[in-house]
C-alpha positions, 0 to 999 in steps of 0.5 A: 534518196531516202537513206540521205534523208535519214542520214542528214536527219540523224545529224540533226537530232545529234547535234540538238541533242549535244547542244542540249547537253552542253546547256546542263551543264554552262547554263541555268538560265533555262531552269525554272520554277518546280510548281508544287501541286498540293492538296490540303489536309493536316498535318502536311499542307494547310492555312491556319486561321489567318489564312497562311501557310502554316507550315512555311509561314511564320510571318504572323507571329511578331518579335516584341522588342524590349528595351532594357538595363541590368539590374538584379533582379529584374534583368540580369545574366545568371552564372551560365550567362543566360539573361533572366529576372523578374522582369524577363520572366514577367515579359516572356509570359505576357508574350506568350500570352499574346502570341509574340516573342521577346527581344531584350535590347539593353538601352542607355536609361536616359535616352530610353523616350528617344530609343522608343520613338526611334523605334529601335524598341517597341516598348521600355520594361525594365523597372521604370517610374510612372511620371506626369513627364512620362504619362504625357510623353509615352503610353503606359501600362497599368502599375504592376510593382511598388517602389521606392528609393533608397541611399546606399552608403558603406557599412563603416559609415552607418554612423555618419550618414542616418539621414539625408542632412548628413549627406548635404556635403557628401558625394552623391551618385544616382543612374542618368534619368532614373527616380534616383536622380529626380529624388537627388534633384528634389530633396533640399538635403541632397541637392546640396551635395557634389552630385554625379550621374552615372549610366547604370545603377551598379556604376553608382554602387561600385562608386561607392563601394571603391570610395568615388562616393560617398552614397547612392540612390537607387531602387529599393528593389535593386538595393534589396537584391545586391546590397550587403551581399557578394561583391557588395557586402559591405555596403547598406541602406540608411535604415527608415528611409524612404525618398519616394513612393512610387510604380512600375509601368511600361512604356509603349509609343503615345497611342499605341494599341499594344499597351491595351493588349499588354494590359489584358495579358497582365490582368490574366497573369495576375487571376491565374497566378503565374504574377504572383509566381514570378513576384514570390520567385525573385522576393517581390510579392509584398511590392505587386501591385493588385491588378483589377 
Protein backbone atom coordinates (compact mmCIF):
# COMPACT_ATOMS: atom_id res chain seq x y z
CA UNK A 1 0.00 0.00 0.00
CA UNK A 2 2.49 2.51 0.74
CA UNK A 3 4.88 1.68 -2.21
CA UNK A 4 1.42 2.58 -4.19
CA UNK A 5 1.00 5.65 -2.33
CA UNK A 6 4.61 6.99 -3.15
CA UNK A 7 4.18 5.69 -6.67
CA UNK A 8 0.69 7.72 -7.52
CA UNK A 9 2.24 10.68 -5.57
CA UNK A 10 5.57 10.42 -7.79
CA UNK A 11 3.11 10.85 -10.62
CA UNK A 12 1.70 13.76 -9.33
CA UNK A 13 4.75 15.76 -8.74
CA UNK A 14 5.92 14.93 -12.43
CA UNK A 15 3.11 15.84 -14.01
CA UNK A 16 2.99 19.39 -11.94
CA UNK A 17 6.39 19.64 -12.85
CA UNK A 18 6.00 19.27 -16.75
CA UNK A 19 2.82 21.61 -16.76
CA UNK A 20 4.95 23.91 -15.00
CA UNK A 21 7.34 23.77 -17.67
CA UNK A 22 5.33 23.85 -20.87
CA UNK A 23 3.81 27.53 -19.08
CA UNK A 24 7.66 28.92 -19.50
CA UNK A 25 7.79 28.49 -22.52
CA UNK A 26 3.91 29.08 -24.59
CA UNK A 27 2.70 31.37 -21.45
CA UNK A 28 3.79 34.87 -20.10
CA UNK A 29 0.62 35.45 -18.55
CA UNK A 30 2.11 34.41 -15.20
CA UNK A 31 5.07 36.74 -15.11
CA UNK A 32 4.94 39.39 -13.09
CA UNK A 33 6.22 42.70 -12.09
CA UNK A 34 10.02 42.44 -10.38
CA UNK A 35 9.51 45.13 -7.42
CA UNK A 36 12.88 46.51 -6.79
CA UNK A 37 13.73 46.90 -3.08
CA UNK A 38 15.98 50.12 -2.80
CA UNK A 39 17.74 52.22 -0.50
CA UNK A 40 18.19 55.93 -0.97
CA UNK A 41 21.78 57.30 -1.16
CA UNK A 42 23.49 59.27 -3.90
CA UNK A 43 24.58 59.00 -6.71
CA UNK A 44 22.74 55.45 -7.20
CA UNK A 45 18.80 55.97 -6.30
CA UNK A 46 17.66 59.47 -4.69
CA UNK A 47 14.58 62.16 -5.22
CA UNK A 48 15.85 65.46 -6.45
CA UNK A 49 14.06 68.66 -4.78
CA UNK A 50 11.03 68.38 -6.53
CA UNK A 51 10.81 64.96 -5.25
CA UNK A 52 11.43 62.79 -8.36
CA UNK A 53 13.46 60.07 -9.13
CA UNK A 54 16.41 61.58 -10.46
CA UNK A 55 17.60 58.95 -12.01
CA UNK A 56 14.57 57.86 -14.36
CA UNK A 57 12.58 60.84 -14.14
CA UNK A 58 13.01 63.53 -16.34
CA UNK A 59 9.69 64.68 -16.35
CA UNK A 60 10.76 68.05 -14.99
CA UNK A 61 12.49 69.61 -17.23
CA UNK A 62 10.06 71.06 -20.23
CA UNK A 63 10.77 71.46 -24.08
CA UNK A 64 10.40 75.11 -24.93
CA UNK A 65 9.00 75.43 -28.44
CA UNK A 66 9.76 77.98 -30.63
CA UNK A 67 8.59 79.44 -33.47
CA UNK A 68 10.92 80.51 -36.05
CA UNK A 69 11.94 81.63 -39.87
CA UNK A 70 15.48 81.73 -41.31
CA UNK A 71 17.23 84.55 -41.93
CA UNK A 72 20.56 85.32 -41.23
CA UNK A 73 21.83 85.98 -38.65
CA UNK A 74 19.20 85.37 -36.22
CA UNK A 75 18.26 81.66 -37.34
CA UNK A 76 20.06 79.98 -40.24
CA UNK A 77 21.80 76.35 -41.10
CA UNK A 78 25.46 76.80 -41.08
CA UNK A 79 27.73 75.23 -43.87
CA UNK A 80 27.49 71.70 -41.78
CA UNK A 81 23.55 72.24 -41.54
CA UNK A 82 23.43 72.73 -37.83
CA UNK A 83 20.87 75.39 -37.15
CA UNK A 84 22.49 78.22 -35.37
CA UNK A 85 22.41 82.48 -35.16
CA UNK A 86 21.87 85.10 -32.77
CA UNK A 87 18.48 84.31 -32.12
CA UNK A 88 19.32 80.49 -31.53
CA UNK A 89 22.16 81.31 -29.40
CA UNK A 90 20.06 83.89 -27.62
CA UNK A 91 17.18 81.16 -27.03
CA UNK A 92 19.46 78.38 -26.06
CA UNK A 93 21.12 80.54 -23.05
CA UNK A 94 17.71 82.06 -21.92
CA UNK A 95 16.58 78.01 -21.47
CA UNK A 96 19.59 77.02 -20.06
CA UNK A 97 18.69 79.64 -17.67
CA UNK A 98 15.37 78.44 -16.98
CA UNK A 99 15.94 74.77 -16.93
CA UNK A 100 14.02 74.08 -20.13
CA UNK A 101 15.22 72.81 -23.65
CA UNK A 102 14.84 74.23 -26.96
CA UNK A 103 12.58 73.12 -29.92
CA UNK A 104 12.97 75.34 -33.14
CA UNK A 105 9.90 74.78 -35.29
CA UNK A 106 10.00 76.97 -38.60
CA UNK A 107 6.59 78.57 -38.87
CA UNK A 108 4.83 80.46 -41.70
CA UNK A 109 5.40 84.48 -40.51
CA UNK A 110 1.92 85.56 -41.38
CA UNK A 111 0.09 82.90 -39.46
CA UNK A 112 2.74 82.94 -36.42
CA UNK A 113 -0.64 84.58 -33.68
CA UNK A 114 -2.60 81.64 -34.89
CA UNK A 115 0.42 79.03 -34.95
CA UNK A 116 1.03 80.42 -31.12
CA UNK A 117 -2.75 80.29 -29.94
CA UNK A 118 -3.03 76.81 -31.48
CA UNK A 119 -0.16 75.80 -29.41
CA UNK A 120 1.81 74.26 -31.93
CA UNK A 121 4.52 76.65 -30.45
CA UNK A 122 4.96 78.26 -27.20
CA UNK A 123 6.36 81.12 -27.91
CA UNK A 124 7.18 83.28 -31.39
CA UNK A 125 11.35 84.31 -31.36
CA UNK A 126 12.53 85.07 -34.43
CA UNK A 127 13.12 88.95 -35.04
CA UNK A 128 9.89 90.04 -34.48
CA UNK A 129 8.34 93.88 -34.55
CA UNK A 130 6.58 95.23 -31.12
CA UNK A 131 3.13 96.33 -32.23
CA UNK A 132 0.05 98.18 -30.52
CA UNK A 133 -1.53 95.01 -32.85
CA UNK A 134 0.48 92.55 -31.36
CA UNK A 135 0.69 94.00 -27.66
CA UNK A 136 -3.18 93.51 -27.51
CA UNK A 137 -3.15 90.19 -29.07
CA UNK A 138 -0.21 88.31 -27.36
CA UNK A 139 2.18 88.86 -24.21
CA UNK A 140 5.49 90.37 -25.10
CA UNK A 141 8.59 90.31 -23.64
CA UNK A 142 10.65 93.22 -22.88
CA UNK A 143 12.68 94.79 -26.46
CA UNK A 144 16.04 93.33 -26.45
CA UNK A 145 17.08 94.57 -30.35
CA UNK A 146 16.83 97.60 -32.39
CA UNK A 147 15.72 97.91 -35.97
CA UNK A 148 14.52 99.27 -38.79
CA UNK A 149 13.57 98.66 -42.50
CA UNK A 150 15.45 99.02 -45.30
CA UNK A 151 14.86 98.89 -49.60
CA UNK A 152 17.09 96.49 -51.20
CA UNK A 153 17.35 97.49 -54.85
CA UNK A 154 20.17 95.97 -57.71
CA UNK A 155 23.37 97.48 -57.42
CA UNK A 156 23.02 98.94 -61.49
CA UNK A 157 20.05 100.59 -60.45
CA UNK A 158 21.44 102.69 -57.44
CA UNK A 159 20.98 105.67 -59.66
CA UNK A 160 17.50 105.16 -60.46
CA UNK A 161 16.14 104.35 -57.14
CA UNK A 162 17.52 106.95 -54.14
CA UNK A 163 14.43 107.29 -52.43
CA UNK A 164 11.16 106.00 -52.06
CA UNK A 165 9.43 108.25 -54.72
CA UNK A 166 11.50 106.85 -57.27
CA UNK A 167 9.96 103.47 -56.45
CA UNK A 168 6.11 104.96 -56.61
CA UNK A 169 5.80 102.74 -59.91
CA UNK A 170 8.37 99.78 -59.48
CA UNK A 171 7.98 96.33 -58.22
CA UNK A 172 7.97 95.92 -54.81
CA UNK A 173 8.05 92.61 -52.74
CA UNK A 174 8.18 92.45 -48.51
CA UNK A 175 7.64 89.07 -46.40
CA UNK A 176 3.92 88.19 -45.58
CA UNK A 177 2.98 89.96 -42.27
CA UNK A 178 6.35 91.22 -41.54
CA UNK A 179 7.44 95.39 -40.60
CA UNK A 180 8.21 95.26 -44.23
CA UNK A 181 4.80 94.96 -45.56
CA UNK A 182 3.30 97.39 -43.02
CA UNK A 183 6.32 100.04 -43.98
CA UNK A 184 5.13 99.08 -47.75
CA UNK A 185 1.55 99.62 -46.78
CA UNK A 186 1.96 102.85 -45.01
CA UNK A 187 4.43 104.94 -47.12
CA UNK A 188 2.69 107.36 -49.52
CA UNK A 189 5.48 106.51 -52.05
CA UNK A 190 5.53 102.69 -52.04
CA UNK A 191 1.84 102.27 -51.52
CA UNK A 192 1.83 103.38 -55.30
CA UNK A 193 3.70 100.74 -56.43
CA UNK A 194 2.94 96.93 -58.01
CA UNK A 195 3.27 95.12 -54.46
CA UNK A 196 3.93 91.29 -53.81
CA UNK A 197 3.83 89.29 -50.78
CA UNK A 198 5.88 86.79 -50.46
CA UNK A 199 6.61 83.66 -47.42
CA UNK A 200 10.13 84.47 -46.39
CA UNK A 201 12.50 87.71 -46.52
CA UNK A 202 15.21 85.66 -48.86
CA UNK A 203 12.14 84.99 -51.45
CA UNK A 204 12.01 88.84 -51.77
CA UNK A 205 15.68 89.37 -52.18
CA UNK A 206 15.99 86.67 -55.05
CA UNK A 207 12.87 88.37 -56.67
CA UNK A 208 15.02 90.98 -57.09
CA UNK A 209 18.20 89.61 -57.51
CA UNK A 210 16.67 87.59 -60.65
CA UNK A 211 14.53 90.74 -61.84
CA UNK A 212 10.99 89.62 -60.53
CA UNK A 213 11.29 92.96 -58.63
CA UNK A 214 12.45 95.83 -58.67
CA UNK A 215 13.39 96.39 -54.69
CA UNK A 216 12.30 94.76 -51.42
CA UNK A 217 11.96 95.88 -47.88
CA UNK A 218 13.25 93.86 -45.19
CA UNK A 219 15.09 93.87 -41.91
CA UNK A 220 18.06 96.12 -41.56
CA UNK A 221 19.57 93.11 -39.79
CA UNK A 222 18.77 90.71 -42.38
CA UNK A 223 19.83 93.25 -45.14
CA UNK A 224 23.11 93.82 -42.94
CA UNK A 225 23.82 90.12 -42.89
CA UNK A 226 23.22 88.97 -46.80
CA UNK A 227 23.04 91.90 -49.06
CA UNK A 228 26.24 92.58 -51.33
CA UNK A 229 27.76 89.76 -50.12
CA UNK A 230 27.81 85.86 -51.64
CA UNK A 231 25.12 84.90 -53.48
CA UNK A 232 23.62 88.56 -53.21
CA UNK A 233 26.29 90.54 -54.40
CA UNK A 234 25.14 92.59 -56.47
CA UNK A 235 22.54 93.47 -54.62
CA UNK A 236 22.47 97.02 -52.07
CA UNK A 237 20.63 99.14 -49.79
CA UNK A 238 19.25 102.72 -50.87
CA UNK A 239 21.70 104.54 -48.50
CA UNK A 240 20.21 106.96 -45.75
CA UNK A 241 17.33 105.48 -45.66
CA UNK A 242 15.32 104.39 -42.72
CA UNK A 243 11.26 103.22 -43.13
CA UNK A 244 10.84 102.63 -39.55
CA UNK A 245 12.30 102.57 -36.20
CA UNK A 246 11.58 99.75 -34.32
CA UNK A 247 12.09 96.61 -31.54
CA UNK A 248 12.63 93.13 -31.18
CA UNK A 249 10.32 91.21 -28.78
CA UNK A 250 9.00 87.85 -28.04
CA UNK A 251 5.80 86.50 -28.11
CA UNK A 252 4.25 84.40 -25.56
CA UNK A 253 0.18 83.65 -25.23
CA UNK A 254 -1.70 86.65 -23.81
CA UNK A 255 -0.98 86.08 -20.01
CA UNK A 256 1.05 83.52 -20.00
CA UNK A 257 3.66 83.28 -16.83
CA UNK A 258 6.51 82.09 -19.11
CA UNK A 259 7.27 85.89 -20.36
CA UNK A 260 7.90 86.91 -16.77
CA UNK A 261 10.54 84.22 -16.58
CA UNK A 262 11.93 84.57 -19.95
CA UNK A 263 12.34 88.42 -19.07
CA UNK A 264 14.23 87.62 -15.87
CA UNK A 265 16.66 85.20 -17.84
CA UNK A 266 17.23 88.06 -20.26
CA UNK A 267 17.98 90.50 -17.54
CA UNK A 268 20.83 87.82 -16.19
CA UNK A 269 22.19 87.42 -19.50
CA UNK A 270 22.22 91.05 -20.02
CA UNK A 271 24.36 91.87 -16.22
CA UNK A 272 26.52 88.93 -16.59
CA UNK A 273 27.42 89.52 -20.41
CA UNK A 274 26.77 86.53 -22.25
CA UNK A 275 23.96 89.26 -24.29
CA UNK A 276 26.60 91.24 -25.31
CA UNK A 277 28.41 88.13 -26.21
CA UNK A 278 25.99 86.74 -28.70
CA UNK A 279 25.26 90.40 -30.03
CA UNK A 280 29.18 91.15 -30.77
CA UNK A 281 29.33 87.72 -32.20
CA UNK A 282 26.81 88.15 -35.10
CA UNK A 283 27.71 92.22 -35.73
CA UNK A 284 24.46 93.21 -33.50
CA UNK A 285 25.83 94.93 -30.48
CA UNK A 286 25.39 98.48 -31.57
CA UNK A 287 21.30 97.35 -31.90
CA UNK A 288 20.80 95.86 -28.17
CA UNK A 289 18.67 97.27 -26.53
CA UNK A 290 19.76 98.17 -22.45
CA UNK A 291 18.16 95.89 -20.33
CA UNK A 292 16.90 97.34 -16.78
Amino acid sequence: MKKLVTCLLALSMSLSLAACGNNSETDDSSKKDLTVGTTLYEPMNNYDESGNNSETDDSSKKDLTVGITLYEPMNYYDENGKLTGFETEFTTAVCQKLGMTPKFQEIHWDSRVMELNSKNIDCIWNGMTSTPELADALTLSDPYLQNYQVVVIRSADADKYTSTADLADAKIDAEAGSAGETAVQTDPNLSKAEYTSMTQQVDALLEVKTGVADACVLDFVLAGAMVGQGDYSDLTVIPDLRLSAEEYVIGFRKDDELAAQVNSAIAELAEDGTLQTLAEKYDLAELLVKQN
